[in-house]
BAMI-191933 format. One record per residue: x, y, z of N, C-alpha, C in turn; residue number from 1. Coordinates in pm, whole numbers. Example, Ala and Ser with C-alpha at 12.3 -4.5 7.8 and 13.67 -1.06 7.14 Angstrom:
residues 2
+--------+--------+--------+--------+--------+--------+--------+--------+--------+-----+
!   n_px !   n_py !   n_pz !  ca_px !  ca_py !  ca_pz !   c_px !   c_py !   c_pz !   n !
+--------+--------+--------+--------+--------+--------+--------+--------+--------+-----+
!   1319 !   -569 !    780 !   1230 !   -450 !    780 !   1320 !   -330 !    780 !   1 !
!   1285 !   -225 !    708 !   1367 !   -106 !    714 !   1290 !      3 !    787 !   2 !
+--------+--------+--------+--------+--------+--------+--------+--------+--------+-----+
***
This chain:
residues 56
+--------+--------+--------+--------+--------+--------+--------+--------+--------+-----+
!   n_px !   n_py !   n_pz !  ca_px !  ca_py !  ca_pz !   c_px !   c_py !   c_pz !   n !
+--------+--------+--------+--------+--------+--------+--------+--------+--------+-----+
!  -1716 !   -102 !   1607 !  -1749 !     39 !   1596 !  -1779 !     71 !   1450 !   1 !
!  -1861 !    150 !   1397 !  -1901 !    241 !   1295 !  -1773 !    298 !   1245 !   2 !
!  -1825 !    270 !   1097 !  -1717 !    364 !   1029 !  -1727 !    532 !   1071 !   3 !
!  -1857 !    561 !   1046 !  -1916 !    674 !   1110 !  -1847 !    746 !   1246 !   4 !
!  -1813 !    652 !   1370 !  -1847 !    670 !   1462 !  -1641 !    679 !   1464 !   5 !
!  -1581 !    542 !   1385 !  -1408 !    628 !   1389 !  -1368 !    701 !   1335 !   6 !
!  -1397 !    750 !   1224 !  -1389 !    915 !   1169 !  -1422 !   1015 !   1232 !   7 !
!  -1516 !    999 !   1349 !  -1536 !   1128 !   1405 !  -1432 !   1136 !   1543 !   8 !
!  -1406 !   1029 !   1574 !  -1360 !    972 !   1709 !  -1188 !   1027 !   1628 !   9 !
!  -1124 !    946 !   1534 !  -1009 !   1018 !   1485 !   -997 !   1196 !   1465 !  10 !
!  -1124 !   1209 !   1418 !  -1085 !   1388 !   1392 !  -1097 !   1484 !   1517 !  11 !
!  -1154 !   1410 !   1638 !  -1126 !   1500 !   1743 !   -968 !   1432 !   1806 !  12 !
!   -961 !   1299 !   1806 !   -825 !   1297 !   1827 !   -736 !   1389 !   1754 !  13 !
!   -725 !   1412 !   1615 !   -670 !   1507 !   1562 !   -673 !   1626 !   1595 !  14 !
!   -784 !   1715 !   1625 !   -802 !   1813 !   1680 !   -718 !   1825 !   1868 !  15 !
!   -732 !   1727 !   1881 !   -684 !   1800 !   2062 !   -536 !   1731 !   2072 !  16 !
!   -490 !   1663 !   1926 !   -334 !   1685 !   1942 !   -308 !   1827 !   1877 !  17 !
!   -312 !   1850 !   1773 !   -280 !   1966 !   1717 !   -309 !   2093 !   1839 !  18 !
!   -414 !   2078 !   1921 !   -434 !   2177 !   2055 !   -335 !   2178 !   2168 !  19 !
!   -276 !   2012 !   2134 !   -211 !   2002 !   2293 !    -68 !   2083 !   2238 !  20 !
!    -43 !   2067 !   2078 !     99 !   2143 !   2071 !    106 !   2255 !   2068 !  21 !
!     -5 !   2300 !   2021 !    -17 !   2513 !   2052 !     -2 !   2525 !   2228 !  22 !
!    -43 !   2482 !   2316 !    -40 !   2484 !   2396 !     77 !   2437 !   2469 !  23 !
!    116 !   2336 !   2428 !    267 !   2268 !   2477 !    371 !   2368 !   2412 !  24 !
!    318 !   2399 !   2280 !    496 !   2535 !   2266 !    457 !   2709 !   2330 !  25 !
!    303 !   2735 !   2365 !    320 !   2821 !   2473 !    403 !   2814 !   2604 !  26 !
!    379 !   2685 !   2647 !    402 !   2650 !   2786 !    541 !   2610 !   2776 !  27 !
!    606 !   2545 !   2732 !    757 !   2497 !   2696 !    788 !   2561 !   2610 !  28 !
!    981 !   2544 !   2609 !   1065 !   2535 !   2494 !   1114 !   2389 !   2441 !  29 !
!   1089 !   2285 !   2574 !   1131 !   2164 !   2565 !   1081 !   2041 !   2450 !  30 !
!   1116 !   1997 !   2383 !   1065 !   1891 !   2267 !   1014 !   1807 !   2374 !  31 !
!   1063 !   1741 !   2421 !    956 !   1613 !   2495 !    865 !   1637 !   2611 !  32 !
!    861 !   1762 !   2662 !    711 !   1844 !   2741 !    644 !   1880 !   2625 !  33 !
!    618 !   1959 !   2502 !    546 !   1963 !   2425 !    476 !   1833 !   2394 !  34 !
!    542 !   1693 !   2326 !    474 !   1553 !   2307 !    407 !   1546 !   2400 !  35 !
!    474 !   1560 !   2543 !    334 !   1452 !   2674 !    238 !   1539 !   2640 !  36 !
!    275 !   1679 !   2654 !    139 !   1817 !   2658 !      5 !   1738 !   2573 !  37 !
!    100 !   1705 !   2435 !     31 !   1711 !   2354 !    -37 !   1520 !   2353 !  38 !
!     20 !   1473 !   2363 !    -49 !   1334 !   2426 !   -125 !   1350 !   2481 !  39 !
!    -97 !   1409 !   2590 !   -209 !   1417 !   2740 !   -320 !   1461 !   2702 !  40 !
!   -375 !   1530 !   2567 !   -448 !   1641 !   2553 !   -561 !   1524 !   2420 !  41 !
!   -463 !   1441 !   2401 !   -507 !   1320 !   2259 !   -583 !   1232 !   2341 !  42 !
!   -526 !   1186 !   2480 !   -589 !   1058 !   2528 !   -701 !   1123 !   2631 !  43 !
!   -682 !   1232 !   2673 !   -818 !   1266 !   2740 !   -941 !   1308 !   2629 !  44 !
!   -874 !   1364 !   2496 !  -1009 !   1370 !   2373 !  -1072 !   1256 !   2371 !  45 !
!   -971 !   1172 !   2333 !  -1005 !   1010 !   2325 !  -1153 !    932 !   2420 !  46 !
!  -1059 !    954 !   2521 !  -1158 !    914 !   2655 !  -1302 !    991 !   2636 !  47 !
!  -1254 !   1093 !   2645 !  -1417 !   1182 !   2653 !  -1540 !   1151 !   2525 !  48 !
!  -1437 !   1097 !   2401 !  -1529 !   1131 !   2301 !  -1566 !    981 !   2339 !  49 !
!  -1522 !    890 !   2302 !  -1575 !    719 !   2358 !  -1650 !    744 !   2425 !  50 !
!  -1673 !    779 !   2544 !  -1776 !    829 !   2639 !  -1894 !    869 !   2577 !  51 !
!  -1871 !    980 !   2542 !  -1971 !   1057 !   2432 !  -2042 !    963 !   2335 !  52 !
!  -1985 !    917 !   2210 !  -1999 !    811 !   2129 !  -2107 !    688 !   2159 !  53 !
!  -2066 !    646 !   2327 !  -2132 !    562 !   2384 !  -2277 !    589 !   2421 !  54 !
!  -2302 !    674 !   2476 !  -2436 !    719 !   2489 !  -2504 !    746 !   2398 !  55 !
!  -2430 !    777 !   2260 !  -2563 !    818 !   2098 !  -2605 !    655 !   2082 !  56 !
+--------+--------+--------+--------+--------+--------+--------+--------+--------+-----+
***
């Protein structure tokens, strides 16, 4: 992979963890429902952007 192509691929991972925890401390008070929230929210960025990535 492109240097290009994991810098962008990391900064949306960055972006949709930092989303999954605004969203995980709306939705919970719990510390370890916030992490999955916020996992769950990293590995579907992940997925989607690879996807994405793949087709340019």
């Amino acid at each position: 992979m492109k240097w290009s192509r994991s810098i962008i691929l990391g900064i949306i991972i960055g972006v949709a963890l930092v989303f999954g925890f605004q969203i995980g401390m709306m939705l919970s008070d719990y510390f370890l429902v916030i992490w999955l929230i916020a996992l769950f929210f990293g590995l579907a960025a992940r997925l989607i952007a690879q996807l994405m990535l793949k087709k340019l």
